[in-house]
C-alpha positions in Angstrom: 7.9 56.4 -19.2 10.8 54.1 -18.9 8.2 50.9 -19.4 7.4 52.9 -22.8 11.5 53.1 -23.9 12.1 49.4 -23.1 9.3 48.5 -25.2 10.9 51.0 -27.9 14.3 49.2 -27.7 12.6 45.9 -27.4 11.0 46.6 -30.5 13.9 48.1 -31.9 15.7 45.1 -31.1 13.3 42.2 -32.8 12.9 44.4 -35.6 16.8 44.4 -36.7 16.8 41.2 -36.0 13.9 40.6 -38.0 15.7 42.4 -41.0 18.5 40.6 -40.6 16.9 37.3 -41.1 14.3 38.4 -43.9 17.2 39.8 -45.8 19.9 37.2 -45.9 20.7 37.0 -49.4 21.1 41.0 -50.8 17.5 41.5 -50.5 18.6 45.1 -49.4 19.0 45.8 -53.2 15.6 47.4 -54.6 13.4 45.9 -57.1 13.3 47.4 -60.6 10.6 50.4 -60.5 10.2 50.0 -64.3 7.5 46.9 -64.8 9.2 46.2 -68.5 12.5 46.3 -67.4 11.7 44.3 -64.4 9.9 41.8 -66.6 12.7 41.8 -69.1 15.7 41.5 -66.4 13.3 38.2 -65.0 13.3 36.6 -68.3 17.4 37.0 -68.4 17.6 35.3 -65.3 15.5 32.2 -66.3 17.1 32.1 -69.7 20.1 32.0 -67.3 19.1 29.3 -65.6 18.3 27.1 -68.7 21.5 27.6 -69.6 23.3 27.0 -66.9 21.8 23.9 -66.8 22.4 23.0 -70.5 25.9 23.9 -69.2 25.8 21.1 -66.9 26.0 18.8 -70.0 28.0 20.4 -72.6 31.1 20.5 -72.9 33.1 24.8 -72.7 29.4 26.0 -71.8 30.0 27.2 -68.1 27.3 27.0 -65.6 28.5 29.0 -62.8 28.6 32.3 -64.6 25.0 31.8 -65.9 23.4 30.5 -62.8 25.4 33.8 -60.9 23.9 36.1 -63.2 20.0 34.3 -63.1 21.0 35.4 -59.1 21.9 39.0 -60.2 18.8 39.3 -62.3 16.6 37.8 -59.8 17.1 39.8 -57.0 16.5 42.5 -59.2 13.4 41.0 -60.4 11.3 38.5 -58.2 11.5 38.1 -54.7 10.1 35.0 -55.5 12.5 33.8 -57.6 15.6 35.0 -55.8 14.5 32.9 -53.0 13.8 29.7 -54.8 17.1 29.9 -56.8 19.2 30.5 -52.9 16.9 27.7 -51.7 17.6 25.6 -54.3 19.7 21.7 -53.8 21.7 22.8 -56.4 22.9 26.0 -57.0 21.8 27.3 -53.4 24.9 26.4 -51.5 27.0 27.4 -53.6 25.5 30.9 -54.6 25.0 31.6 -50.1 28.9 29.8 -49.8 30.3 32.7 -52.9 27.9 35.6 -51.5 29.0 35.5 -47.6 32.7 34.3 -48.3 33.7 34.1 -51.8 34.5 30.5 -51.3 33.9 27.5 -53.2 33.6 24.2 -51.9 36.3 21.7 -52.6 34.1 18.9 -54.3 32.7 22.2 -56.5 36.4 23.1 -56.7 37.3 19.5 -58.2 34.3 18.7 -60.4 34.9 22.7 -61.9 38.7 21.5 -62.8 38.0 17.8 -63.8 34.9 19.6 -66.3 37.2 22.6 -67.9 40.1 19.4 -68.0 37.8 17.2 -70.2 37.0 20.4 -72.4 40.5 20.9 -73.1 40.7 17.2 -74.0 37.6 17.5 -76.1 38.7 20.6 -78.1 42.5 19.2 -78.9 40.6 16.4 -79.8 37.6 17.3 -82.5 38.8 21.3 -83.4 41.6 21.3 -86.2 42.1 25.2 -86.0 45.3 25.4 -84.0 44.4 29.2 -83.1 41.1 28.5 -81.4 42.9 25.2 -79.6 45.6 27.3 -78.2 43.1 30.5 -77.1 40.4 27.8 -75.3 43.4 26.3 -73.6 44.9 29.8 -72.2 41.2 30.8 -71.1 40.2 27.8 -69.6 43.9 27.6 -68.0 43.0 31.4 -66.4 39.2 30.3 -65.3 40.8 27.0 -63.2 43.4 29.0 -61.7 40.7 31.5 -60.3 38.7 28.7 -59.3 41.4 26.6 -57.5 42.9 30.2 -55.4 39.7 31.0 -53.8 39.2 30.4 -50.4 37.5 26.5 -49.8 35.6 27.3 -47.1 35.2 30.5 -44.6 38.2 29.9 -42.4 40.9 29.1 -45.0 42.9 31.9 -46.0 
């Protein structure tokens, strides 16, 4: 009898740890039931992706929001996909770094502000509408002060 419980908390034991390595990255949330909806929420999150990484080259076209919310729908969506955008060079540091510790890396940090700096410059350069200068300016001001107070890595406070 007591062979039989250790076995039982043996295998209790490798299978939380199993658990907790198969599901990392919110994998505890389930997958749409709905196939259509599940379909639909996948094509959301590669849209998301492509424009994310348009993002990367135009100027007041973010890329973090879109590439967070390709995560979102991902994990909703595909397994398959969910992993490959957590695994990858890219975005997957980043996305693990925000998930576990709501940080952001400070090269991230600095290419982020530099970015939304040269936007600014860019808009008070080529837009004569003084209204949409002075609204892109406050907006961007807010999205680099969120940026620049979160945490840098897991042990700053």
């Amino acid at each position: 009898m007591s062979i039989y419980c250790l076995k039982l908390s043996e295998f209790k034991t490798n299978l939380l740890f199993a658990l907790k390595q198969e599901f990392k990255h919110n994998v505890f949330v389930k997958l749409i039931k709905n196939q259509l909806l599940r379909t639909l929420v996948f094509v959301a999150g590669c849209t998301s992706v492509v424009v994310g990484v348009i993002g990367i080259f135009v100027p007041l076209l973010p890329t973090t929001p879109f590439i967070l919310l390709a995560a979102w729908c991902f994990v909703r969506s595909s397994e398959k996909a969910h992993q490959w955008i957590y695994s990858h060079p890219a975005f997957g540091k980043a996305l693990t770094d925000w998930e576990k510790n709501r940080s952001i890396a400070p090269g991230t940090k600095a290419l982020a502000v530099s970015t939304i700096l040269l936007s600014v410059v860019f808009i008070w350069v080529k837009v004569n509408n003084e209204w949409v200068k002075y609204s892109v300016t406050v907006f961007l001001a807010g999205v680099s002060l969120f940026i620049l107070t979160r945490k840098s890595h897991p042990d700053s406070h």
